[in-house]
N, C-alpha and C positions, 0 to 999 in steps of 0.2 A: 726841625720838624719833618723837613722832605725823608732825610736819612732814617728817621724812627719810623716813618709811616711805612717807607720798604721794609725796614730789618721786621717790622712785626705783620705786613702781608706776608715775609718769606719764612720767618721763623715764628710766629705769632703763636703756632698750632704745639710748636715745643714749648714756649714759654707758658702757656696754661698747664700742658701736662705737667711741667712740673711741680709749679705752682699748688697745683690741687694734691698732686703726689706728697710735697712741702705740708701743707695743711691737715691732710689724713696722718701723717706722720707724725704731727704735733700731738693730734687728738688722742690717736689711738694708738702712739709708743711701737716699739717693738712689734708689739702684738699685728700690725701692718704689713713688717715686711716678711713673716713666714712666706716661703715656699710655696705654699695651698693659695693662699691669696691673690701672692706674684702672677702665677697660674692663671688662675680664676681671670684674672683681669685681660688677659689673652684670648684666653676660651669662650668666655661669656659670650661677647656678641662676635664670634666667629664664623657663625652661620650668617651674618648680615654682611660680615667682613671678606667673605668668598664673594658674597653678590656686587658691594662695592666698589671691589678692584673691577670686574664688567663694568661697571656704572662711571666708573673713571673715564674711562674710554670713551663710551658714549657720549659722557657731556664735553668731554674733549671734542667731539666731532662738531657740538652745538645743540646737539643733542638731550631730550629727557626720556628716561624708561619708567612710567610709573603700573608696567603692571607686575613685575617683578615677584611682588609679594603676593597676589592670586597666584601666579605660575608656580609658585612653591606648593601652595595645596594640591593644584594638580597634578605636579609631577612628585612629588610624595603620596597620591593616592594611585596613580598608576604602577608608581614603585612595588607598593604594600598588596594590589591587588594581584600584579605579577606574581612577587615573594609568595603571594598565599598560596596562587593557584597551581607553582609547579610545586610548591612544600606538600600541596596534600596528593600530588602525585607517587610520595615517597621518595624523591628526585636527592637527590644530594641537596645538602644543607647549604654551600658553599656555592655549587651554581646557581642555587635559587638565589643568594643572595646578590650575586655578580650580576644576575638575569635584572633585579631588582633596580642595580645599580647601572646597568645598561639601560633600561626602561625609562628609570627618569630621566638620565642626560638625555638618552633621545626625544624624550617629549619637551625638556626644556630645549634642546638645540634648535627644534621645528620650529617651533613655540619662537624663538629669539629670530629665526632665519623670515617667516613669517613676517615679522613686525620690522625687520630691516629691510626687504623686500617692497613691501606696502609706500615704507617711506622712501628709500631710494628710489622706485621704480616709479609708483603712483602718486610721487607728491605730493603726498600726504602729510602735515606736522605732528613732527612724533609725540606732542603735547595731547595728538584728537588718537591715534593708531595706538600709540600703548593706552592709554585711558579705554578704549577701546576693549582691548587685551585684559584690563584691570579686571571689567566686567563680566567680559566673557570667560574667562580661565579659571574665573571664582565659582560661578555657576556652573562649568562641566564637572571640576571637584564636587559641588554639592551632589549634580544629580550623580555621579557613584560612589559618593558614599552615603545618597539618600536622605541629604541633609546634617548627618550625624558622624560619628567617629569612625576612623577604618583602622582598625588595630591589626597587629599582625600575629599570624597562630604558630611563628616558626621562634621558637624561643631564644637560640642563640641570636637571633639579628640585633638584641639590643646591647652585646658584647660589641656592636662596632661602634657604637655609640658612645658606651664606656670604656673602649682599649686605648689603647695608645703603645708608647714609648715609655718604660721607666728611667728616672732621670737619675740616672748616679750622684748617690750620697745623699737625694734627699727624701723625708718620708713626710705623709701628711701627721696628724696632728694625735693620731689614735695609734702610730707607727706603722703604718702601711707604706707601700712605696707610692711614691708619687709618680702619678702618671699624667705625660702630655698627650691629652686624647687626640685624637685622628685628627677631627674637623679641623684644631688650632693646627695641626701641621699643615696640612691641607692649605689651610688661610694663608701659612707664611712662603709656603713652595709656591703656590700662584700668584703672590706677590711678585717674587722673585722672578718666576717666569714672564708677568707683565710687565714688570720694569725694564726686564733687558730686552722687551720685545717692545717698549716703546722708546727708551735711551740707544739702543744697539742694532736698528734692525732699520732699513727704508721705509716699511709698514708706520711703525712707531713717527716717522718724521712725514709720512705722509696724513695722519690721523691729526699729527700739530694744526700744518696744510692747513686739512677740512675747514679745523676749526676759524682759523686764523681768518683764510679769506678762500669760500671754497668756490669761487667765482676762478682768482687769480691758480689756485689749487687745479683747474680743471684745465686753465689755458695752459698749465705747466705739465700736461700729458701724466695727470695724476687721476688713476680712475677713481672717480669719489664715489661714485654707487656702491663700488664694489667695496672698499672702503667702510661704508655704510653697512652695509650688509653686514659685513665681517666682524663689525665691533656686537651690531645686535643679537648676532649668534650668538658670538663668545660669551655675552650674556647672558643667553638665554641656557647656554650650556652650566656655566656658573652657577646658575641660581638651580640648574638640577642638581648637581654635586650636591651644593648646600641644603636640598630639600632631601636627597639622598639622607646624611648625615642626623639630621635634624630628624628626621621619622626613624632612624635605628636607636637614637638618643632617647627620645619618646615613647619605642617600641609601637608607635599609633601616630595618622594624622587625623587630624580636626577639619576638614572638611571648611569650616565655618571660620577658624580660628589661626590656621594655622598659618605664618607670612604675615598676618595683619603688620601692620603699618610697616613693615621691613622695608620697602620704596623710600620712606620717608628717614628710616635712619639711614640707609644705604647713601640716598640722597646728601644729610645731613655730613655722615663721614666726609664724604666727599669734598663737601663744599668747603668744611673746618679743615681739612688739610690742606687746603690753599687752592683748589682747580676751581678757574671760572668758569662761570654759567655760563656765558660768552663763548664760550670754548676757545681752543688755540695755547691753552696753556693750563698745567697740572704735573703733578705728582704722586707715583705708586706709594710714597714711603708718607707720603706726608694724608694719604686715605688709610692707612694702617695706624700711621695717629691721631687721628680721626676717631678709627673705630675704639683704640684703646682709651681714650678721650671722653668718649661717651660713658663708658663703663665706669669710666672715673666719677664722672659724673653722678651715674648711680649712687655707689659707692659713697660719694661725699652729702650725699641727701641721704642717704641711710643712717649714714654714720651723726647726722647732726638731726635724725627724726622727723626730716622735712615727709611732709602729708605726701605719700608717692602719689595722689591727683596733682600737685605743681609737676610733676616730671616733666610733661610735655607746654607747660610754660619757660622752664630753666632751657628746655633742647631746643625752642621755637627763638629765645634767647640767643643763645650761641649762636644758633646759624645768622641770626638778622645781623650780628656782632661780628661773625667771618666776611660777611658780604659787604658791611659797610669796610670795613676794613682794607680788602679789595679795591673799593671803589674808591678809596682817599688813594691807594697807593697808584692807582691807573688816573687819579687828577694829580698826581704830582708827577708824573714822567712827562 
């Protein structure tokens, strides 16, 4: 029992994916493993899956971010108000939209730097400072886009939305080629970049530190503040990327709408690919199945017509199921 309980806290989050992968394949044949699909399941919740790698970190430190998904309407409506205002200068299509994508990271990096700040400096728990942030970030989105939608008047900006990479040899289902849009690249390049910045780098084993014992972490001439700081940035940076993406996708953000619960999947990723709440310990690759995990999820209540009102009981499911799991594999060490 000691040995199942590790092998399924460490690899637990593979064994579902397949599982469920096993199950839709049954159902639905062939017709599953197109190309477009494969895709799809990547792509989908991409935009939550750029903020979850941030959120990795975080809760590695002991950390929670739940404003995450406000910070997405704002810095998607800063984006779009940018994009609009140098587009009807007659400005090149290309800077506006760079200007755009400048706008949001920098309002999400403040935005992250802010709420790291708050809690390293003014010790504060980051449970009260981002909930804080939840509030406040949602309401400065409303009052500019006045409660309502901000669309954008520069018409190629939804070609970054739609572009990508064509993938040699395979086309979607009407014979087009098949494209891996931006955002899923995006998702798996800062994966990548997170993983070897926390397996390959003294940052990466300093952020372990925090989490583990940030008391002993400080005696060991580890600056934790700074630490702190750093990871809520990078977050806060991340989730502009993703709000970046996510309003060229839309060609509009929603003010009211837009990010809603993304904290809570971002969150959820996280937790299913194995990183404690606790902190001191996680995984980049095992929050990328996480995110593809969820979709699957989707996916298999689609595909068997479950009422999508259970959705957020099957996902509230999972996570209580990741955590217990955890918790049996840390009473048997």
């Amino acid at each position: 029992m000691k040995r199942l309980g590790v092998f399924l806290q460490e690899y637990g989050v593979i064994v579902a994916l397949v599982a469920l992968f096993g199950v839709n394949l049954l159902e639905r044949g062939t017709e599953f493993l197109q190309p477009e699909i494969l895709r799809n399941m990547v792509s989908q919740n991409a935009y939550t899956g750029i903020i979850a790698i941030g959120m990795t970190l975080v809760i590695m430190t002991g950390g929670i971010d739940l404003s995450v998904g406000s910070l997405v309407a704002l810095c998607g409506a800063v984006g779009i108000i940018v994009l609009n205002g140098v587009g009807a200068n007659e400005a090149s299509t290309t800077l506006a939209i760079a200007l755009a994508g400048c706008a949001s990271l920098a309002v999400g990096t403040v935005a992250g730097f802010l709420n790291g700040f708050t809690i390293a400096y003014g010790r504060v728990a980051p449970f009260i400072v981002t909930l804080a942030g939840l509030a406040a970030f949602r309401s400065l989105a409303l009052v500019l886009g006045n409660g309502g939608e901000i669309r954008s008047t520069v018409e190629s900006y939804k070609e970054i939305g739609f572009g990508g990479i064509p993938i040699p040899g395979l086309q979607t289902a009407v014979g087009d080629p098949l494209i891996f849009y931006w955002h899923a690249i995006l998702f798996l390049l800062i994966a990548c970049f997170a993983s070897f910045l926390l397996n390959r780098t003294a940052f990466g084993r300093h952020v372990i530190a925090v989490g583990a014992n940030e008391r002993a972490a400080h005696y060991s001439a580890v600056n934790t503040r700074r630490v702190k700081v750093f990871v809520y940035t990078l977050t806060g940076a991340l989730t502009g990327i993703a709000a970046f993406t996510l309003s060229a996708k839309q060609n509009s953000i929603g003010t009211g709408s837009a990010g809603l619960y993304y904290e809570l999947d971002a969150i959820a990723a996280v937790v299913i690919g194995g990183t404690s709440l606790r902190g001191g310990r996680g995984r980049i690759w095992g929050t990328v199945v996480g995110v593809v995990l969820l979709t699957l999820i989707t996916a298999t209540m689609t595909t068997y017509r479950v009422n999508t009102n259970w959705q957020g009981v099957v996902r509230g499911a999972v996570i209580l199921i990741a955590v217990l799991l955890q918790r049996g594999a840390r009473a048997n060490d």
